[in-house]
N, C-alpha and C positions, 0 to 999 in steps of 0.2 A: 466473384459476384454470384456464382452460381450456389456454393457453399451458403452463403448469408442468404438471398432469396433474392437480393436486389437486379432488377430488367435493366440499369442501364449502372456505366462505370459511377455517372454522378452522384445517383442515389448512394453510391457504396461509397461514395467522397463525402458525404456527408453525414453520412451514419459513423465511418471511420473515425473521422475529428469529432464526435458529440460522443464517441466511446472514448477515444482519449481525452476529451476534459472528465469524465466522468473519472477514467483511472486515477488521472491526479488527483480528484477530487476526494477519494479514498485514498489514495496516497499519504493526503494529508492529514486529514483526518486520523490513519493511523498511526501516523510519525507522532502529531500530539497524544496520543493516548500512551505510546513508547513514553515519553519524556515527560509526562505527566506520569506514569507508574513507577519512571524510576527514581524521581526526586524526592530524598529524605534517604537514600542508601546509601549516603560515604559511608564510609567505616565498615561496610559490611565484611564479612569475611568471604578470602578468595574460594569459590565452590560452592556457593551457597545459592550460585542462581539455576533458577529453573532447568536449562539445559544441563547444568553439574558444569562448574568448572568457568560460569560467564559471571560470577560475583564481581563486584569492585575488588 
């Protein structure tokens, strides 16, 4: 409580769960944008992805 600024445990109950729907909320968001970026790669060759080595 002291860390985040909130005066009583509730406040900090409820700030808590409204950062975590928020997480998921980008969570998801970026899982689609994954799955949406990688659609149209079969075939690619192994190596070929960004990291080196994460190709299909």
């Amino acid at each position: 409580m002291a860390r985040t600024g909130h005066s009583t445990a509730r406040d900090a109950l409820i700030h808590q769960h409204a950062s975590a729907d928020r997480d998921r909320l980008i969570a998801d968001v970026l899982s689609k944008l994954v799955q949406k970026g990688t659609r149209g790669t079969r075939g690619a060759t192994k190596g070929t992805g960004h990291a080196g080595g994460t190709g299909a």
